[in-house]
Every structure is written in C-alpha cells, then in structure tokens.
N, CA and C atoms as an extended XYZ file, in Angstrom:
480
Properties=species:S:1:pos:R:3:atomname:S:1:resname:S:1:resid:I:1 pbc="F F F"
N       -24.318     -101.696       44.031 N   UNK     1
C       -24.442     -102.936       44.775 CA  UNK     1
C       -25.879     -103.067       45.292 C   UNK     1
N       -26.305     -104.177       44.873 N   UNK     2
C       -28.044     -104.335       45.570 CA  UNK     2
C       -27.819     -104.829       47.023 C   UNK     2
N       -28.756     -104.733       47.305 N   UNK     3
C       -29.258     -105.008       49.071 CA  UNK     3
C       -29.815     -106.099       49.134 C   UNK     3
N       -30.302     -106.997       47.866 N   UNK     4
C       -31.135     -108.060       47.919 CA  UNK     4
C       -31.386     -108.688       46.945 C   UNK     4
N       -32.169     -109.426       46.822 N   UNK     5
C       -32.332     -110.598       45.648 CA  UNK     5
C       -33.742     -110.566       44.856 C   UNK     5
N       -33.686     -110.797       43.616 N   UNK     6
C       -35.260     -111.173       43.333 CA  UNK     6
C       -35.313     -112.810       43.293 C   UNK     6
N       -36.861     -112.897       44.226 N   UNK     7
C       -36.850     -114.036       44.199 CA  UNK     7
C       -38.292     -114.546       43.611 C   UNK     7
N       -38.709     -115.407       42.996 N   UNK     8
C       -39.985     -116.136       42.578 CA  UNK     8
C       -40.416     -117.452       43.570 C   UNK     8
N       -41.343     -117.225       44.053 N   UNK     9
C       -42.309     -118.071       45.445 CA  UNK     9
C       -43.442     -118.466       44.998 C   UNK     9
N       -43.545     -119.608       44.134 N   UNK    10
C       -44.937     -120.234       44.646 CA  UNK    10
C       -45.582     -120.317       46.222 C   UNK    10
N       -46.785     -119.173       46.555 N   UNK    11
C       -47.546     -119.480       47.654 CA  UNK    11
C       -48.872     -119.730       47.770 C   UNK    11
N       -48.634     -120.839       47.931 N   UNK    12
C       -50.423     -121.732       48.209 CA  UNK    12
C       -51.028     -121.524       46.776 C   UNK    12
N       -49.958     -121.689       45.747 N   UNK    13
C       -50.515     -122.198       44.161 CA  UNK    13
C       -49.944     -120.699       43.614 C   UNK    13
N       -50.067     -119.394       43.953 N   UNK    14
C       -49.687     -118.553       43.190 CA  UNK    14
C       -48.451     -117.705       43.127 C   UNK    14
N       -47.761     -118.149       41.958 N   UNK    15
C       -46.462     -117.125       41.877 CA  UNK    15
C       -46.814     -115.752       42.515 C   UNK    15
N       -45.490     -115.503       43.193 N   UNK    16
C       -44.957     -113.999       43.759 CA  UNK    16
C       -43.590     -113.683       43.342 C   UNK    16
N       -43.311     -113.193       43.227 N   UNK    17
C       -42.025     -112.603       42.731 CA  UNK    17
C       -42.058     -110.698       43.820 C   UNK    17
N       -41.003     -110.894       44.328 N   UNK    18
C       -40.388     -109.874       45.064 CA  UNK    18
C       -38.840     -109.731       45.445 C   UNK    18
N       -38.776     -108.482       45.406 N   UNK    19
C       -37.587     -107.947       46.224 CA  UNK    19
C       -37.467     -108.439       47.814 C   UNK    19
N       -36.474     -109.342       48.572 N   UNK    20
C       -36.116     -109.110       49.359 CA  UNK    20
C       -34.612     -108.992       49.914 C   UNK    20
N       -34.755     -108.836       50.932 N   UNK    21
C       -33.172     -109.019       51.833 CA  UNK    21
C       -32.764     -109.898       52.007 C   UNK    21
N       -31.128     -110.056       52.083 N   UNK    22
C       -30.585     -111.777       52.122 CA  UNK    22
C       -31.061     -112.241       53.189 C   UNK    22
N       -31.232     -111.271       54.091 N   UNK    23
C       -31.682     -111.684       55.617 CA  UNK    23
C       -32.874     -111.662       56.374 C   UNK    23
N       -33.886     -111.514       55.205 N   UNK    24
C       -35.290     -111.509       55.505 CA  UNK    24
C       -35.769     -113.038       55.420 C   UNK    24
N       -36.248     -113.145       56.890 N   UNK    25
C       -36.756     -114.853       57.124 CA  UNK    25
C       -38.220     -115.415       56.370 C   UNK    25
N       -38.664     -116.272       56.076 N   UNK    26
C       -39.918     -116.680       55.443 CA  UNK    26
C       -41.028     -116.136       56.107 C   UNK    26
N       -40.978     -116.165       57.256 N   UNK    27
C       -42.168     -115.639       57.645 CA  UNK    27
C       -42.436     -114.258       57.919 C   UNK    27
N       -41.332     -113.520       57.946 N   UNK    28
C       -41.379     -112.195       57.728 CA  UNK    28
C       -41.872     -111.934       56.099 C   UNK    28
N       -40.987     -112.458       55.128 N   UNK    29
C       -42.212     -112.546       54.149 CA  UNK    29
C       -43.605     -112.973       53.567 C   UNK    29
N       -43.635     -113.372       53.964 N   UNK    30
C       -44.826     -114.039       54.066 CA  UNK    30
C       -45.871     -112.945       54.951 C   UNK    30
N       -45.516     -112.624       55.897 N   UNK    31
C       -46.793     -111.938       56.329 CA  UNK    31
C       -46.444     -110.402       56.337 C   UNK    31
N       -45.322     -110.191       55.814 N   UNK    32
C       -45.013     -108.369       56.059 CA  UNK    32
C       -44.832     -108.008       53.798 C   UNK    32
N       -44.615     -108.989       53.546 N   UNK    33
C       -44.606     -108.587       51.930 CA  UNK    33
C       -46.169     -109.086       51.293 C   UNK    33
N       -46.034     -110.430       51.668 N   UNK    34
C       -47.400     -110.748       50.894 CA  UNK    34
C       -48.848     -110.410       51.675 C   UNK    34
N       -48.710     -110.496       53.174 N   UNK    35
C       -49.735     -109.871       53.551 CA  UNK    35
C       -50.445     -111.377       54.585 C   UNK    35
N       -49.765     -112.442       54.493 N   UNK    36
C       -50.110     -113.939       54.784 CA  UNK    36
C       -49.809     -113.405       56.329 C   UNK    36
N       -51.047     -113.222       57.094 N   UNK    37
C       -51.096     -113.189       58.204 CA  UNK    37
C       -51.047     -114.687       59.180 C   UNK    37
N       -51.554     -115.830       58.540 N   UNK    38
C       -51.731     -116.983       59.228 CA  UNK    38
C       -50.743     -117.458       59.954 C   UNK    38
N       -49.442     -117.275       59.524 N   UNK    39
C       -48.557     -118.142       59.772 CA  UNK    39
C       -47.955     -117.125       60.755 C   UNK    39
N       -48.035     -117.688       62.359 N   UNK    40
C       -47.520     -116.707       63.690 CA  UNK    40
C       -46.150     -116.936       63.797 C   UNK    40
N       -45.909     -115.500       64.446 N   UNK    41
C       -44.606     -115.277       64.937 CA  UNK    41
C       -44.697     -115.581       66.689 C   UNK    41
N       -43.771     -116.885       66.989 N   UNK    42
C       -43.830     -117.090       68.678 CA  UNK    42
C       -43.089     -116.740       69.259 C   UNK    42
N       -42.209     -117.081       69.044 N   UNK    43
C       -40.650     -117.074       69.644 CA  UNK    43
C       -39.474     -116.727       69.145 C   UNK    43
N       -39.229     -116.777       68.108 N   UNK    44
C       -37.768     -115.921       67.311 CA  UNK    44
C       -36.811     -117.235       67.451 C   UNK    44
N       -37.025     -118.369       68.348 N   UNK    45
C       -36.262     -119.128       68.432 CA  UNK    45
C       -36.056     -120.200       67.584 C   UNK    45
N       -36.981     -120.612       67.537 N   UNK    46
C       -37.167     -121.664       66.677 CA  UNK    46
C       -37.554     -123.085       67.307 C   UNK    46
N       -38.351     -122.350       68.540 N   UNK    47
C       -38.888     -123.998       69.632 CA  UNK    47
C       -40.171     -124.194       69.816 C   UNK    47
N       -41.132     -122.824       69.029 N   UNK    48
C       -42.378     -123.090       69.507 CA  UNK    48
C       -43.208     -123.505       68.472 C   UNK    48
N       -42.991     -123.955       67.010 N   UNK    49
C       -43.844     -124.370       66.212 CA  UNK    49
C       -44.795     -123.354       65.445 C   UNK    49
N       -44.605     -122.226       65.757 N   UNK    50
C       -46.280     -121.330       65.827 CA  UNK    50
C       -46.243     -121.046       64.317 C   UNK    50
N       -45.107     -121.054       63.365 N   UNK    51
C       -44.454     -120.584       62.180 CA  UNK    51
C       -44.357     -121.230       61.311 C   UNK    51
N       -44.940     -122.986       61.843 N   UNK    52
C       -44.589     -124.122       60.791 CA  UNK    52
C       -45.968     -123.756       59.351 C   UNK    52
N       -44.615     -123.884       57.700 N   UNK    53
C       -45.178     -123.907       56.944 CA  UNK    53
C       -44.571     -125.192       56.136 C   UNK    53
N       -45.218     -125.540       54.876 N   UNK    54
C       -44.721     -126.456       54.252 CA  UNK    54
C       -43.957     -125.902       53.100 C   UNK    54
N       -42.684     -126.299       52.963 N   UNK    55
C       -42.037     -126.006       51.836 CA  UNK    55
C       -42.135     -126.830       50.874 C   UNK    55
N       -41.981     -127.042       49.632 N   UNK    56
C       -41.934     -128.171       48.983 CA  UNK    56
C       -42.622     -129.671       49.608 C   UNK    56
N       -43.469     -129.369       50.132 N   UNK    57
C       -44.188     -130.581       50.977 CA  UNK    57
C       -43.716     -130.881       52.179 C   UNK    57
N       -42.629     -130.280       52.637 N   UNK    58
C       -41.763     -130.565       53.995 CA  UNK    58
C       -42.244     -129.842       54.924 C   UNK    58
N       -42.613     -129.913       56.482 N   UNK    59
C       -42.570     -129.546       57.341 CA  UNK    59
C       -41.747     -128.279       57.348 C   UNK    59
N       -41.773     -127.127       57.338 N   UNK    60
C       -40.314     -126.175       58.133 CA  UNK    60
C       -40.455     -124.957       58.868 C   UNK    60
N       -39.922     -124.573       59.584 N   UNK    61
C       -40.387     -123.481       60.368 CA  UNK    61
C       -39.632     -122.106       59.775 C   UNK    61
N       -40.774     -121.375       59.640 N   UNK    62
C       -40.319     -120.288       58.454 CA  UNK    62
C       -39.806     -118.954       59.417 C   UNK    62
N       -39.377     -119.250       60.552 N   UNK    63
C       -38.654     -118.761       61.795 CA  UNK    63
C       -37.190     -118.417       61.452 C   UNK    63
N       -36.826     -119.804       60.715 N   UNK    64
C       -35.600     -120.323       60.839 CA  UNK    64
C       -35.528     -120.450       59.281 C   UNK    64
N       -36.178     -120.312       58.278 N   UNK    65
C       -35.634     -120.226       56.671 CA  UNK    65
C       -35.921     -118.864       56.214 C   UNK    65
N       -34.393     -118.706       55.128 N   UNK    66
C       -34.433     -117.114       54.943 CA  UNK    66
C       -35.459     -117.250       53.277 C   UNK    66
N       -36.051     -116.541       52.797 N   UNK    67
C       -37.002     -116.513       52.096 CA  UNK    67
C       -35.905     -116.685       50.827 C   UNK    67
N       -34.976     -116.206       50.664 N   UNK    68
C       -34.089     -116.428       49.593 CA  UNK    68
C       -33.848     -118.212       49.272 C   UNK    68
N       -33.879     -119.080       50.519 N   UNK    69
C       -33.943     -119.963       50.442 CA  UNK    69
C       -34.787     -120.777       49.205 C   UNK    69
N       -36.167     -120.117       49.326 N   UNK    70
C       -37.097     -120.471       48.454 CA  UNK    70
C       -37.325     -120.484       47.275 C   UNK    70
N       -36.575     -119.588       46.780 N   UNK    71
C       -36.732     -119.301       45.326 CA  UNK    71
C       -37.153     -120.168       44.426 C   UNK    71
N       -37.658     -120.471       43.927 N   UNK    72
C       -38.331     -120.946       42.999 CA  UNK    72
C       -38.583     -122.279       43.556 C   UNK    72
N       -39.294     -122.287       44.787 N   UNK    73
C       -39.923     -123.486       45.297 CA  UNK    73
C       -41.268     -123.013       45.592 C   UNK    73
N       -42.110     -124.108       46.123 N   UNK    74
C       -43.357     -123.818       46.786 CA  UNK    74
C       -43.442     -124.202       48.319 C   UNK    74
N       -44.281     -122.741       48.820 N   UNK    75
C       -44.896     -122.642       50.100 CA  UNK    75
C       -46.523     -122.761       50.377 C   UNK    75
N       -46.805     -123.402       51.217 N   UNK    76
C       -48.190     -123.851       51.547 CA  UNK    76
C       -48.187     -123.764       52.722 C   UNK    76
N       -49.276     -122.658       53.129 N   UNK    77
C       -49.043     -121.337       54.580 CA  UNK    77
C       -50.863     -122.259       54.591 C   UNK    77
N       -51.014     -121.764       55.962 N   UNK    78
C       -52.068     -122.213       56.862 CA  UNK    78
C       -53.721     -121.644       55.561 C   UNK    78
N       -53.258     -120.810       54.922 N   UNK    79
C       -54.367     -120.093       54.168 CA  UNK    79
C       -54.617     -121.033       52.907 C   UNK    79
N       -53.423     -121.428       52.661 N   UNK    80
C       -53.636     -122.805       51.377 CA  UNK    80
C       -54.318     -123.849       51.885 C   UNK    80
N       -55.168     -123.904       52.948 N   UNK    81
C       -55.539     -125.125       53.120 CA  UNK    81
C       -56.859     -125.606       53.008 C   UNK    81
N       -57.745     -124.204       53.201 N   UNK    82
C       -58.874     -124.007       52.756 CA  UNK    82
C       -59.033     -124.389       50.981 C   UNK    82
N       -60.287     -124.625       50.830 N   UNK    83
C       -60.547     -125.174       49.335 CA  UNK    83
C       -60.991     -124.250       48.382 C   UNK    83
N       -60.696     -123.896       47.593 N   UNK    84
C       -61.132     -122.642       46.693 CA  UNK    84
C       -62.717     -122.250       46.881 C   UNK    84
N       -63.148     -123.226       46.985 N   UNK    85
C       -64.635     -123.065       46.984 CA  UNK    85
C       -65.199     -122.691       48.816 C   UNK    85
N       -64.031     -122.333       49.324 N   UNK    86
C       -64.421     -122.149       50.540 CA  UNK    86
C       -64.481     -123.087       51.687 C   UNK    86
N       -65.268     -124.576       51.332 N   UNK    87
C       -64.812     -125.046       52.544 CA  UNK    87
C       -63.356     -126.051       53.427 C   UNK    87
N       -63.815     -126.459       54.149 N   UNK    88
C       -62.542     -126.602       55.199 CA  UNK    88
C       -62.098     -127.507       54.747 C   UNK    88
N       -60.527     -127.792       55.220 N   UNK    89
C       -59.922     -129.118       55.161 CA  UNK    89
C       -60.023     -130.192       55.916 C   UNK    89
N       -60.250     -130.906       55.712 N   UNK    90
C       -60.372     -132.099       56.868 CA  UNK    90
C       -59.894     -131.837       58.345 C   UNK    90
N       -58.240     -131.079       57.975 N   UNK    91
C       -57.679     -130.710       59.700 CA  UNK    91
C       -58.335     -129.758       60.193 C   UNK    91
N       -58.909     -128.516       58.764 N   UNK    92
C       -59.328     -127.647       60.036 CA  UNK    92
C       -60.656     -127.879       60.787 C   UNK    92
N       -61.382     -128.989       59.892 N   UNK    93
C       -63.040     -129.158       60.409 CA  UNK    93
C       -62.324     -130.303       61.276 C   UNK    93
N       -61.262     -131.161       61.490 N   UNK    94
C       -61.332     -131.618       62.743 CA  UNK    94
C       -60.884     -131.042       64.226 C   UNK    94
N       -60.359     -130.021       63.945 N   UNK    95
C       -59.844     -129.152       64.644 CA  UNK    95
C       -61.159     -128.383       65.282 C   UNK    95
N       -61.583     -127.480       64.609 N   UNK    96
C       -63.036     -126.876       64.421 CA  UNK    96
C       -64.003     -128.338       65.880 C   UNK    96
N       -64.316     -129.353       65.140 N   UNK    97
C       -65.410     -130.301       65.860 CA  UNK    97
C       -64.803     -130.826       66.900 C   UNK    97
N       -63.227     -131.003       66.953 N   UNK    98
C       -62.591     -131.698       68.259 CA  UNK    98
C       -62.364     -130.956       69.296 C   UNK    98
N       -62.356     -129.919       69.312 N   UNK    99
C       -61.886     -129.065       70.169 CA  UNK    99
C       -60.457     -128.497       70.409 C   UNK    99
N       -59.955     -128.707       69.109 N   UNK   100
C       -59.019     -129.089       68.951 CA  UNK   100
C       -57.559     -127.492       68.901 C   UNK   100
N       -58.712     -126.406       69.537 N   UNK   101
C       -57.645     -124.768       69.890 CA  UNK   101
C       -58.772     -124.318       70.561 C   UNK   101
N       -57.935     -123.491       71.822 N   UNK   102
C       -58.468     -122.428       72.710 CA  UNK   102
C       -58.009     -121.124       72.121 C   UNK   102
N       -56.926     -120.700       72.583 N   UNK   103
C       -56.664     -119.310       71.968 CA  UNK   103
C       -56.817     -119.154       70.779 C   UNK   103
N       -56.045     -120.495       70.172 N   UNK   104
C       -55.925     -120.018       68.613 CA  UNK   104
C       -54.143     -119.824       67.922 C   UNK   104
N       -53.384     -119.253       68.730 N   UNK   105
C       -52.152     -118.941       68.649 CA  UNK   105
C       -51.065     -120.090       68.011 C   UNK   105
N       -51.158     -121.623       68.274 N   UNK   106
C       -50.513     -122.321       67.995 CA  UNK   106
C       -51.621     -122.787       66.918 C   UNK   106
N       -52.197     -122.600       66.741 N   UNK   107
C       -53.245     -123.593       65.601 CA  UNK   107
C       -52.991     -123.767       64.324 C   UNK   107
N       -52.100     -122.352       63.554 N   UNK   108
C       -51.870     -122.544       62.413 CA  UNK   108
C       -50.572     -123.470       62.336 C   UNK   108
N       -49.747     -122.914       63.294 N   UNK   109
C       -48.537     -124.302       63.184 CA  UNK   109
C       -48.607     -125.304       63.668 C   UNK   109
N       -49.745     -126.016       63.994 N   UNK   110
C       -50.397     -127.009       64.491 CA  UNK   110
C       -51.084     -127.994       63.202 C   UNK   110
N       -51.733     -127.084       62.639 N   UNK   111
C       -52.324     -127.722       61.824 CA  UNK   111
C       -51.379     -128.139       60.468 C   UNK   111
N       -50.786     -127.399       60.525 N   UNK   112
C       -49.282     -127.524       58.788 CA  UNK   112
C       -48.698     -128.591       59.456 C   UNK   112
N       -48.433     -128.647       61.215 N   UNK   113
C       -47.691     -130.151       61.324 CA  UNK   113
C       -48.599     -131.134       61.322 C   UNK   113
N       -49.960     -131.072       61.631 N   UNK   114
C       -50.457     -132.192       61.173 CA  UNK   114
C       -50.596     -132.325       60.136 C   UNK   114
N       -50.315     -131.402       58.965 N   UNK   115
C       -50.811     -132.331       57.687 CA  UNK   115
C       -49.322     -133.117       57.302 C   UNK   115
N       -48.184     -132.372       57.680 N   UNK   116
C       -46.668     -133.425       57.984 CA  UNK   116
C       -46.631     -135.059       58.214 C   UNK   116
N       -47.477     -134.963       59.346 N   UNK   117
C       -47.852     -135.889       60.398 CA  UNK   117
C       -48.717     -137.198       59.560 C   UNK   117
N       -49.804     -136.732       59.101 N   UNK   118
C       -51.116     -137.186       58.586 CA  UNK   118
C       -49.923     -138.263       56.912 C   UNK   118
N       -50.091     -137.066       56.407 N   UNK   119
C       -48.813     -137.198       54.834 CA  UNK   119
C       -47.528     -138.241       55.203 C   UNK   119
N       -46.955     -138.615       56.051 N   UNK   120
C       -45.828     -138.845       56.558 CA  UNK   120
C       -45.934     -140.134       57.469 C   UNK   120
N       -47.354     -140.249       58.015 N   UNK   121
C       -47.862     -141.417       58.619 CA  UNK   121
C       -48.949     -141.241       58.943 C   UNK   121
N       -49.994     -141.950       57.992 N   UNK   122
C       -51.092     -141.854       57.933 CA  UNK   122
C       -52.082     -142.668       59.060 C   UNK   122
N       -51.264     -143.470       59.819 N   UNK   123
C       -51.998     -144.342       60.911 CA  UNK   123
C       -50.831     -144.382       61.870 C   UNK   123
N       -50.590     -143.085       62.511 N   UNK   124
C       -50.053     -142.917       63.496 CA  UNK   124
C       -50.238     -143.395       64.874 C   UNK   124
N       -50.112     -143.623       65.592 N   UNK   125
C       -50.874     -143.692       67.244 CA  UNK   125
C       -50.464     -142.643       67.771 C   UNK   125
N       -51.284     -142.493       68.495 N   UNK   126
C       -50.887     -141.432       69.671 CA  UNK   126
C       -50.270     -141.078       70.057 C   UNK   126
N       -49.100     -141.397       70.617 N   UNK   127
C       -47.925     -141.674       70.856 CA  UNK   127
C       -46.899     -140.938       70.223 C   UNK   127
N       -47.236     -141.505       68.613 N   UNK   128
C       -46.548     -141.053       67.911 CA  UNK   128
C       -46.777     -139.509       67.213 C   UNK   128
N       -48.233     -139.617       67.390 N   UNK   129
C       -48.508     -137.859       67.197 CA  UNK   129
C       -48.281     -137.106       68.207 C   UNK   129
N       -47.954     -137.501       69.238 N   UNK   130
C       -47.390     -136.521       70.634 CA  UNK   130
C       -46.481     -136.383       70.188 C   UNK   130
N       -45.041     -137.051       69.592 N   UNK   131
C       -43.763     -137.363       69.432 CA  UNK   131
C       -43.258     -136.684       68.638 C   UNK   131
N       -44.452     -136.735       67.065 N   UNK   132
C       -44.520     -135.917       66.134 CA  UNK   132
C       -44.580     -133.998       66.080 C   UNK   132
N       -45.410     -133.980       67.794 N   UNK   133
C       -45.904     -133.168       67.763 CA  UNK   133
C       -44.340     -131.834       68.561 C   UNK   133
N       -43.931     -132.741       68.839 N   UNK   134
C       -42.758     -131.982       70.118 CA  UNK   134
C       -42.156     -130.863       69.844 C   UNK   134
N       -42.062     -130.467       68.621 N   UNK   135
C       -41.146     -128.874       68.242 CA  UNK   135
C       -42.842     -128.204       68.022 C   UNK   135
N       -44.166     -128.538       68.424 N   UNK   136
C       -45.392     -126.831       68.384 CA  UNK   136
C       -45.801     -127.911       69.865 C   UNK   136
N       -45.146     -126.002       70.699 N   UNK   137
C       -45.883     -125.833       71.553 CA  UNK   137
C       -47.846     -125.448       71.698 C   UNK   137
N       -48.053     -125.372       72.869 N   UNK   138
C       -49.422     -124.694       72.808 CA  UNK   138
C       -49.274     -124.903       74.695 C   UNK   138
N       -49.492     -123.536       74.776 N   UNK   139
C       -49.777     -123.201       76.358 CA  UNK   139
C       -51.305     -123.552       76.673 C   UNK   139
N       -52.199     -123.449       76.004 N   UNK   140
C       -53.450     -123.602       76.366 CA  UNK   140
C       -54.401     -124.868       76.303 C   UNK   140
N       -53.652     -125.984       75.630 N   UNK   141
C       -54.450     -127.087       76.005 CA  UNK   141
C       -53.388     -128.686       76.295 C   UNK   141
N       -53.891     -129.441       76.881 N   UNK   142
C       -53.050     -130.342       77.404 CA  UNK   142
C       -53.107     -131.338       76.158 C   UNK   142
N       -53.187     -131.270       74.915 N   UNK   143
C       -53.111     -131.721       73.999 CA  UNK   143
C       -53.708     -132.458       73.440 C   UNK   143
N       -54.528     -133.203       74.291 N   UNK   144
C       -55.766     -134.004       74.225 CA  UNK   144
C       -55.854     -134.193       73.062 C   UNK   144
N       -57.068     -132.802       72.900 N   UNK   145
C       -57.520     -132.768       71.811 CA  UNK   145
C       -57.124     -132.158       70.586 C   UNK   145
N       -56.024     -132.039       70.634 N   UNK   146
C       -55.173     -131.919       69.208 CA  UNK   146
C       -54.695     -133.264       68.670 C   UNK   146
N       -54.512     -134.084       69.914 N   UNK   147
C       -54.186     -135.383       69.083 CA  UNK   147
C       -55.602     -135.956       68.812 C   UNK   147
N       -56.517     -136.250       68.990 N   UNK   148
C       -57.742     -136.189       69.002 CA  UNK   148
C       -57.940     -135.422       67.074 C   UNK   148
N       -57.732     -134.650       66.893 N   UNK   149
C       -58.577     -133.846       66.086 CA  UNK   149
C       -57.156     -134.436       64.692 C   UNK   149
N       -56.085     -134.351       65.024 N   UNK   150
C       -55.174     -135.534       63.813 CA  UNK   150
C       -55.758     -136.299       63.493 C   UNK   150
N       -56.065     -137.291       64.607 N   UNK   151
C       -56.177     -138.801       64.589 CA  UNK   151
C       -57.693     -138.588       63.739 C   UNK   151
N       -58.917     -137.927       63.565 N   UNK   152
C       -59.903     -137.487       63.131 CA  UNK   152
C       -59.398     -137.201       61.565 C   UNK   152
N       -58.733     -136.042       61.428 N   UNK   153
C       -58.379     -135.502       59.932 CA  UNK   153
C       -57.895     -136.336       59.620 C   UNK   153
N       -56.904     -137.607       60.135 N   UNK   154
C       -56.310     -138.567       59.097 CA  UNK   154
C       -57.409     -139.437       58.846 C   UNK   154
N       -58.670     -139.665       59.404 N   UNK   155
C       -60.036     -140.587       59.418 CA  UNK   155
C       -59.970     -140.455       58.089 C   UNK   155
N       -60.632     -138.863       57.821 N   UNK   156
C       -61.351     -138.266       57.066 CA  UNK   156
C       -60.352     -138.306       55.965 C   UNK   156
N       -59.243     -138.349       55.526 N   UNK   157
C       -58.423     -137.868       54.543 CA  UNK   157
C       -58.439     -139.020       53.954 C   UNK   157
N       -58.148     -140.203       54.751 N   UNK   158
C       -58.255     -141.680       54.593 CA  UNK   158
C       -59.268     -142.223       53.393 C   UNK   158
N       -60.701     -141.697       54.214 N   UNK   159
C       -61.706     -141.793       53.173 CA  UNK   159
C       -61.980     -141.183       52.303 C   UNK   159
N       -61.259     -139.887       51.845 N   UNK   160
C       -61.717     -139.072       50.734 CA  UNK   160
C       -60.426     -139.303       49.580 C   UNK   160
C-alpha cells in the first residue's frame, strides 16, 4: 500500500513531478519539496493571505489546497513573476517605488493577489482593491500604499 501519490505540477512554467502525501498542502510543497521559498507560511488558518498562489490563473491560498489537488495543473508562486531576463514585474517595481512593504512578510501574498485583482479588474478603485484585498493581511502598513502600488502596476500593465 503506498503512502502517496505521484503527482505532475507545472511551477512557474516548469514541470515537477514528485512523490507526495495525500495530506501534504501546496505550500508545504512548494517550499519543503521544490525548495520555493517565496510563498509564506502565516497562519495555518487560512485568514492571512501570506500563501496566496495562482493556480490555473486563480487566486488560492496554498494553506488550504492539498498539492494532490494539482496534478497536472499549473502553479505561479511569487518567483514566476520575475522575467527570465531578470527584471521586475510591473507589481513588483510598483511595489518596490510605492512603498508598497515594510517587513516584507505579506508581500508575496500580496502581490499574487494583486495580479488576481489587476487580471480580474483592471480599473478597479480603491475601494474595490481594499475589498479585493480582505483575505491578505499585513500588520505593518495601513495599506495605503499597497493600494497605491496596484493601482500603479495596473497603470503599467495597461500600457505594456
């Protein structure tokens, strides 16, 4: 009797194929098999955002999906967002110029929901990126400038 499954994971463009447990969550794979440190562990609960990756283009918090889930889908972790050639994505250079993280801790699941956000409604208001924003916490800034640094990356995405 096996203990687990093989599963095949497109992440951030490249097949993986591994052994896991029925009960091993995405982001435990992700950063304890493949080594994908970006994507934080906050809460175990599933209220603080810190974990959001994109599945198949969807928003999801890889807190709360078991990696078996995935199988033969694609994941796009905070590290896919950078450009092969090195530089930034629009969110993270607006992030980067807006001021848009202090610690750092919520930033990667910050930024995967803004590209949700951005993808999903590209001329949001404010409002609505607060609204958008409500399942990633961040203890360290009053949000300002995270909505600030969206409302920026959707500028920029706009025009490119």
């Amino acid at each position: 009797m096996t203990m687990g499954q093989t599963i095949t994971v497109t992440v951030n463009g490249t097949v993986h194929t591994a052994e896991v447990e029925h009960r091993t969550l995405l982001v435990h794979f992700l950063r304890e098999q493949l080594n994908m440190t970006g994507t934080h562990i906050g809460c175990d609960t599933s209220t603080c955002g810190c974990c959001t990756v994109h599945l198949d283009g969807d928003a999801v918090l890889s807190c709360s999906t078991l990696a078996v889930q995935c199988d033969g889908r694609e994941v796009r972790t905070v590290e896919g967002l950078q450009a092969a050639d090195g530089s930034l994505h629009p969110i993270q250079q607006a992030f980067h110029e807006n001021h848009g993280l202090q610690c750092g801790f919520c930033t990667p699941g910050m930024m995967m929901a803004a590209l949700g956000i951005i993808e999903q409604q590209p001329n949001a208001t404010d409002d609505e990126i607060r609204a958008a924003l409500e399942g990633n916490l961040c203890r360290c800034t009053g949000y300002q400038n995270i909505v600030a640094s969206i409302r920026a990356a959707a500028d920029q995405m706009a025009r490119s």
